[in-house]
C-alpha positions in Angstrom: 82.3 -40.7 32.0 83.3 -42.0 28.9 80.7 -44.2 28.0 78.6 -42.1 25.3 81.9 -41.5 23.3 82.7 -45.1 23.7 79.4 -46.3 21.9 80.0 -43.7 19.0 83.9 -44.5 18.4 82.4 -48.0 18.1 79.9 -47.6 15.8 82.6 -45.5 13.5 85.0 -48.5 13.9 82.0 -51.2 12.5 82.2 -48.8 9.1 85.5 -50.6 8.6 84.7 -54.1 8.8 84.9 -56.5 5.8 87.4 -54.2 4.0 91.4 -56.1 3.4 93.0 -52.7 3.3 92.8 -49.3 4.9 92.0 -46.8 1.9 91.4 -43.1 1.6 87.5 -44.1 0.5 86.9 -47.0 3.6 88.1 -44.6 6.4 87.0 -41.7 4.9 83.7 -42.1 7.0 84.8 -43.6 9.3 87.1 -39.9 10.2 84.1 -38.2 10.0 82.5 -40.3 12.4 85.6 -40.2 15.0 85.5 -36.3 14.3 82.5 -35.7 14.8 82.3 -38.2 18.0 84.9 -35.6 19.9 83.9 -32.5 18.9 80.5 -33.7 20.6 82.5 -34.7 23.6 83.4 -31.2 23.9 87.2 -31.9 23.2 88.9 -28.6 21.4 88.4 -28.1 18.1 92.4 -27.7 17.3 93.2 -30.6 19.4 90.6 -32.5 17.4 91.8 -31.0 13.5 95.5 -32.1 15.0 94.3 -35.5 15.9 92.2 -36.7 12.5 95.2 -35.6 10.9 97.3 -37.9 12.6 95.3 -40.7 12.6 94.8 -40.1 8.7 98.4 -39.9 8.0 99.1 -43.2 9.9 96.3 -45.1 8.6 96.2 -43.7 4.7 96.9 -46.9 2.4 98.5 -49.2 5.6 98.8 -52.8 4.9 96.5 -54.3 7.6 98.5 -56.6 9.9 98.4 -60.1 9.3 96.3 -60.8 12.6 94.4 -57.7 12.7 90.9 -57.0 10.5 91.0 -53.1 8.9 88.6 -52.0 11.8 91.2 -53.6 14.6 94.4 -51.6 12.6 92.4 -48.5 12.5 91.2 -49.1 16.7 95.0 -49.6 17.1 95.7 -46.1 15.4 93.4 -44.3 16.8 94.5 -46.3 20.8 98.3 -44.9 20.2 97.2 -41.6 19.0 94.6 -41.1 22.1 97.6 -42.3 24.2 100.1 -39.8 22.6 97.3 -36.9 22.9 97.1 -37.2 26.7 100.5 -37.1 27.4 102.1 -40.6 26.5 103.2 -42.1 29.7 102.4 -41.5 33.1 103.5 -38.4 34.7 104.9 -38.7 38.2 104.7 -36.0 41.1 108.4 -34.5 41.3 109.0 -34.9 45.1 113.3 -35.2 44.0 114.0 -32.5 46.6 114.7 -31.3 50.1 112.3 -32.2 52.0 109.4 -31.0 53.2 108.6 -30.7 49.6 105.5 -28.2 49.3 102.9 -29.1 46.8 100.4 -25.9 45.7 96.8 -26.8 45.1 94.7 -24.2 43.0 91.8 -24.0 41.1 88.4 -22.3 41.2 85.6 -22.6 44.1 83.9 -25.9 43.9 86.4 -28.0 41.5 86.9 -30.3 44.8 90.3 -28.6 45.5 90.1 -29.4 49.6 88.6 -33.1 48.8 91.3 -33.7 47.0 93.9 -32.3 48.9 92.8 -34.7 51.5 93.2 -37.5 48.8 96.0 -36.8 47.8 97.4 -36.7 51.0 96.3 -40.6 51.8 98.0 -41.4 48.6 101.3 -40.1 49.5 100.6 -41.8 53.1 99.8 -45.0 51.6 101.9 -45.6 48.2 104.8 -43.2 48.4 105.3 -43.6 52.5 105.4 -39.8 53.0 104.7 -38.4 56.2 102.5 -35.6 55.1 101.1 -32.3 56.4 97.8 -30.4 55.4 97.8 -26.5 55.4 94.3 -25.1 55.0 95.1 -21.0 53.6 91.2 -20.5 52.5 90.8 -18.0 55.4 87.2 -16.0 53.4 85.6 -19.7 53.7 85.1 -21.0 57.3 83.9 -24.5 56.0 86.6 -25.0 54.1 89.7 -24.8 56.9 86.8 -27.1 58.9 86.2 -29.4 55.9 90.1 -30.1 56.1 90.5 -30.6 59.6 87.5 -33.4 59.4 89.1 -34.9 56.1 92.9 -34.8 58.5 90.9 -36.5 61.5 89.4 -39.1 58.7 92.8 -40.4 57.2 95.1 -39.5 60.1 96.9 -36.9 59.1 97.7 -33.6 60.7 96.4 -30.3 59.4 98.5 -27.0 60.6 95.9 -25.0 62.8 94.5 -21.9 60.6 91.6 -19.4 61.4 89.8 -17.3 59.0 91.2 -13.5 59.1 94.4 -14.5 58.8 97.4 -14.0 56.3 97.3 -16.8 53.7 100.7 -16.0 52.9 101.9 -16.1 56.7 100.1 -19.3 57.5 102.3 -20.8 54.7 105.3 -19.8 55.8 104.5 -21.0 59.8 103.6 -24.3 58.2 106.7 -25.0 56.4 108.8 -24.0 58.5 106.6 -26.1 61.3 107.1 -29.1 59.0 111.2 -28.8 58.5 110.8 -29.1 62.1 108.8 -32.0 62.8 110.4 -33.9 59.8 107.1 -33.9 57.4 108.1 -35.1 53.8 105.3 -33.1 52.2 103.6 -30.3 52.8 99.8 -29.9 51.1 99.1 -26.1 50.8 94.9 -26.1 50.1 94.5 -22.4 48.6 91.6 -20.2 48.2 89.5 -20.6 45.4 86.9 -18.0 43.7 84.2 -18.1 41.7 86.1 -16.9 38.5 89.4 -15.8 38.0 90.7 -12.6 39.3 93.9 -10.6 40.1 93.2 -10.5 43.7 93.3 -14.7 43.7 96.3 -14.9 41.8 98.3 -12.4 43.5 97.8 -13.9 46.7 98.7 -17.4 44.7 102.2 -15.9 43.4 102.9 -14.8 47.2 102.3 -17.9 48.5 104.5 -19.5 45.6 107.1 -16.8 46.5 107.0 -17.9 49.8 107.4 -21.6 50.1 108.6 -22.2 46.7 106.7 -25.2 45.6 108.0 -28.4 43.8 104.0 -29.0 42.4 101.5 -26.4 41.6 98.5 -28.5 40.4 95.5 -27.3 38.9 92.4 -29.0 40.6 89.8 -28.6 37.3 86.2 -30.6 37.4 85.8 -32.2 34.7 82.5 -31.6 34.2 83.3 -28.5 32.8 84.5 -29.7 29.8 86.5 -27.0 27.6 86.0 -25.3 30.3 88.4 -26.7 32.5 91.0 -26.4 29.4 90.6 -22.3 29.2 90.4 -22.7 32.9 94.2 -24.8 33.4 95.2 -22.6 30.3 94.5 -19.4 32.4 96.2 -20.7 35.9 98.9 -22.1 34.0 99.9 -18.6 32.1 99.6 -16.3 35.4 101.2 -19.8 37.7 103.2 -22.2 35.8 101.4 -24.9 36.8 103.0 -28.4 37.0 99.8 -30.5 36.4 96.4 -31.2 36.7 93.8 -32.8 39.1 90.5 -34.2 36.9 87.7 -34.6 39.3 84.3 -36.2 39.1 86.0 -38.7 36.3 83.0 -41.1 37.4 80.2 -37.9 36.4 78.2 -37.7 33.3 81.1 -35.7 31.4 81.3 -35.7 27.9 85.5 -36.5 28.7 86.6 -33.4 26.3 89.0 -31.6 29.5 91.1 -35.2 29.5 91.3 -35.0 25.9 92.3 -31.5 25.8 94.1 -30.5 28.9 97.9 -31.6 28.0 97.8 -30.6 24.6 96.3 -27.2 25.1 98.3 -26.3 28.1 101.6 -28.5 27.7 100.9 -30.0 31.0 99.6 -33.3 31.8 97.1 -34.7 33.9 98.5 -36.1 37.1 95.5 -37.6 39.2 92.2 -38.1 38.4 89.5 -38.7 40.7 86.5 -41.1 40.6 84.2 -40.9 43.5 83.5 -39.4 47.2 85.7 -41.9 48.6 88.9 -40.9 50.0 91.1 -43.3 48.6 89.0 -42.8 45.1 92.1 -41.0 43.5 94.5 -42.5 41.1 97.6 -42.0 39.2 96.3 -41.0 35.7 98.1 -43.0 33.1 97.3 -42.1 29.3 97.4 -45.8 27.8 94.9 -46.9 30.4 92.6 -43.9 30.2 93.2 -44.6 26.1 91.7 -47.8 26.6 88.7 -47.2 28.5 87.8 -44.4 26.2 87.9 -47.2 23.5 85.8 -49.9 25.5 89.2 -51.9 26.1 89.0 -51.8 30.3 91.6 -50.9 32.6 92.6 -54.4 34.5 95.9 -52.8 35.7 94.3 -50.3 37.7 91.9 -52.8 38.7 94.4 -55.4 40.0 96.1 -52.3 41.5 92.8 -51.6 43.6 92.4 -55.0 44.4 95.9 -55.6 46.0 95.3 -52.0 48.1 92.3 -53.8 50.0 92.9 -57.5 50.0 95.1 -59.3 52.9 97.4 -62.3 51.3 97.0 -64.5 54.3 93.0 -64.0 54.0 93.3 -64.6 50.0 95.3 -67.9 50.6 92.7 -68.9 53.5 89.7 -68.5 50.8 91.8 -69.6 48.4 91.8 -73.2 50.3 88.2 -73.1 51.5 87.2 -72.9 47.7 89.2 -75.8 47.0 87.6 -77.8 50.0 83.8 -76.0 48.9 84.3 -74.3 52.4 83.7 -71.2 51.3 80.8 -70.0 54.1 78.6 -66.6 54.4 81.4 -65.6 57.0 83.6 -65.7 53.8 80.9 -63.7 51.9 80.5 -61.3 53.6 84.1 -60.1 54.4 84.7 -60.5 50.3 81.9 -57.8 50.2 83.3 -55.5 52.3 86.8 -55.9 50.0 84.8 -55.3 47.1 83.2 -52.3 48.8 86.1 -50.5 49.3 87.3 -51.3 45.5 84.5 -48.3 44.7 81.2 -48.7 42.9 80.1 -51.7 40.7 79.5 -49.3 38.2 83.2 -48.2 38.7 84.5 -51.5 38.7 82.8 -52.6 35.7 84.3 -50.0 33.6 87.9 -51.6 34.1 86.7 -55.4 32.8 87.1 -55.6 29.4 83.9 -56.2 27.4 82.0 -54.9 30.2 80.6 -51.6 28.8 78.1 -53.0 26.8 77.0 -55.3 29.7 76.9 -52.1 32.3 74.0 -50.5 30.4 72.1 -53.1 31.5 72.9 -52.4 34.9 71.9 -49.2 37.1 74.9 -48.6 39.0 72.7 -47.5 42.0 70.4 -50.3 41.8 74.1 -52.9 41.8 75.7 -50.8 45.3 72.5 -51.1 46.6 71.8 -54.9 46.2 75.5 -55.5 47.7 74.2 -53.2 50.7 71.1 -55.4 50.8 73.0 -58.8 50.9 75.3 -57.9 53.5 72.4 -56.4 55.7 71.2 -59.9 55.4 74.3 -61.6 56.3 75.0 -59.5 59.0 71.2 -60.6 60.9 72.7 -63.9 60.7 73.6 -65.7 63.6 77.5 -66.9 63.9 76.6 -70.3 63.9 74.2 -69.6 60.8 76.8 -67.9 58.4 79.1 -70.9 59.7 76.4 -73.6 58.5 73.6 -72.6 56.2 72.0 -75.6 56.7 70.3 -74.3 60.3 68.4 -71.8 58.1 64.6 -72.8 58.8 61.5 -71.5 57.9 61.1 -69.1 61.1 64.9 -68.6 61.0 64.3 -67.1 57.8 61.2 -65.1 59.0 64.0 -63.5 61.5 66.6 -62.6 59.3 64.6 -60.8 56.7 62.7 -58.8 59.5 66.5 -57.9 61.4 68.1 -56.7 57.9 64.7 -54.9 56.8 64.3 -57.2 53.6 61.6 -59.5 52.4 61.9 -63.3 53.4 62.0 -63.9 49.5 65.1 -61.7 49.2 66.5 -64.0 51.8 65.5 -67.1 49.6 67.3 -65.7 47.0 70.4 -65.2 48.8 70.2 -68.8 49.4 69.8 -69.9 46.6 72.4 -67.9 44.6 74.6 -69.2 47.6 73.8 -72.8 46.7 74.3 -72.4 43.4 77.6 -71.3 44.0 78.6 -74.1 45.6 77.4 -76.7 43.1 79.7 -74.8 40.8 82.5 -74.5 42.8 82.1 -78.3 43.6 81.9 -79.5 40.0 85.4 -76.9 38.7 87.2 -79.0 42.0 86.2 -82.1 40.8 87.7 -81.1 37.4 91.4 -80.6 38.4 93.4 -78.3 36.8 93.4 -80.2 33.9 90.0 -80.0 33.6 89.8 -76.8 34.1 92.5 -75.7 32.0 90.4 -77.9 29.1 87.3 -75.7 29.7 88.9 -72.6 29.8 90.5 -73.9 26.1 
């Protein structure tokens, strides 16, 4: 999402370079540049005033640290004041109450409101241990009460029985007081949504809250809006009193002004943000780490947090010792590509290692996902006793696999080799020692 800003912020930061102190004259330009740089990425033109001024005041005449270049003191400035613009720290759901704690999820019609009520719900399941019921009130949109039930069958979680023609407000009520007695933690209320704002939608929304008193109204916005997501949040918040905010489509080709806008237009902060179709593609948003994607920095927390959702320890250690031993077989392969698949997209992943960005222009995102489809397709017309032992892989075994996975028999060679190459490298770090290693790494 943020790549585009991420090129220009680092073009304005190159300005700097070769200069021993931060003056009015050497970031002068460079402020424009940055200025300039967000108001393209459709963030709000106050937000943006409020934010050159802060990063002006901090940088104006600032003795540059005695590690740090002028253009790394100014990326610094501009990291905390990002940081400080979408909320500061991380902004936890408030589920401190009597449970079953209701959570209200509103926004407009086609922001991803019931995808992401089915998200969320698999996060609470999964991180927070919450047993969790979904209550589908969109009764004018028959696909939407189905779309839940489907996401509910697809996670394992429940979803109280609704049909259209029925009172929004009186399925709520059923539902929570069907969850006090089956001991749910949470209940997730997925509301109507509309094309636009109306009175009609919100009065129905402040019955609803009336009703079942929620501890979280969040705002699901797309964030391929842009500003207008903000106006939108702004609007919901001043009729609702909205807790917080859902960001979807954070992987789309947004220009990122709604994440840079959203808390300090509104006062609230963005809670979640999701990135991709997936149902487990939706993550705690955290300003610092949003801060340093934006600036080309990664995100390797939330990466390593990915990692340890998918990855069994006993499997890790197994591989872990079949490196060491150069044991490391296409059985081995394979299941690390199925980890990696559930991670999210290469083009996902790439965007949380550190110096990656430039690399990932090279790379078509599609074209990457694709590949790791095509390799495992391969793997998977493998015999047993062929992703045991490479080494049975003839000519006319070759021929086979390549017609039973639908590739070419070069693709096949390829695989091979890449395989073999692999090997040899694995062979010659084991051969090091740690020692070694830890000298090459030096």
């Amino acid at each position: 999402m943020f790549e585009s800003l991420s090129e220009k912020l680092d073009v304005s930061f190159k300005k700097l370079r070769g200069h021993g102190r931060l003056t009015e004259d050497n970031i002068k330009d460079a402020l424009r540049d940055v200025r300039m740089v967000l108001l393209e990425a459709d963030v709000n033109f106050v937000v943006v005033k409020q934010f050159i001024k802060a990063v002006r005041e901090r940088a104006m005449g600032q003795e540059v640290l005695q590690s740090l270049t002028p253009a790394q003191q100014f990326v610094k400035i501009v990291h905390e004041e990002l940081v400080a613009l979408m909320g500061g720290t991380q902004a936890p759901l408030d589920l401190a109450a009597t449970p079953p704690v209701a959570i209200l999820m509103v926004g407009l019609q086609g922001s991803g409101k019931t995808t992401s009520s089915g998200k969320l719900a698999l996060f609470l399941k999964k991180k927070e241990r919450k047993k969790v019921l979904l209550v589908p009130v969109d009764v004018y949109r028959p696909a939407a009460i189905d779309q839940l039930q489907s996401l509910g069958k697809q996670i394992d979680i429940p979803v109280f029985p609704a049909e259209t023609g029925q009172d929004p407000v009186a399925i709520s009520k059923k539902a929570f007081t069907y969850a006090k007695e089956h001991g749910f933690d949470v209940l997730i209320i997925d509301t109507a949504g509309r094309l636009h704002i109306d009175e009609q939608l919100m009065a129905e929304l402040e019955r609803i809250k009336k009703a079942v008193n929620p501890r979280e109204i969040l705002l699901v916005a797309d964030s391929m809006t842009g500003q207008e997501a903000v106006t939108i949040a702004k609007s919901f918040h001043d009729l609702l009193d909205i807790s917080g905010v859902v960001l979807t489509k954070l992987d789309g080709d947004a220009r990122g002004g709604a994440a840079l806008s959203i808390k300090a237009v509104t006062g609230k902060p963005i809670k979640f943000v999701g990135e991709g179709e997936k149902l487990n593609a939706l993550d705690a948003f955290y300003p610092d780490r949003m801060a340093s994607r934006i600036l080309g920095m990664g995100d390797v927390l939330t990466l390593i947090e990915r990692a340890q959702e998918v990855v069994d320890e006993k499997n890790a250690a197994e591989l872990a010792r079949k490196l060491r031993k150069n044991e490391f077989n296409f059985e081995d392969f394979r299941g690390q590509l199925r980890q990696l698949k559930k991670m999210g997209s290469m083009g996902g992943l790439m965007k949380m290692i550190p110096g990656m960005g430039k690399i990932k222009e090279l790379v078509d995102d599609d074209q990457a996902d694709r590949e790791l489809v095509k390799v495992e397709a391969i793997i998977n017309s493998m015999t047993a006793q062929e992703r045991r032992d490479y080494r049975l892989i003839n000519g006319s075994r070759r021929k086979r696999i390549a017609r039973g996975s639908g590739t070419t028999v070069q693709d096949v060679n390829r695989l091979l080799k890449n395989y073999l190459e692999m090997k040899k490298m694995m062979k010659k770090f084991n051969k090091m020692g740690p020692k070694g290693l830890k000298r090459l790494l030096q």
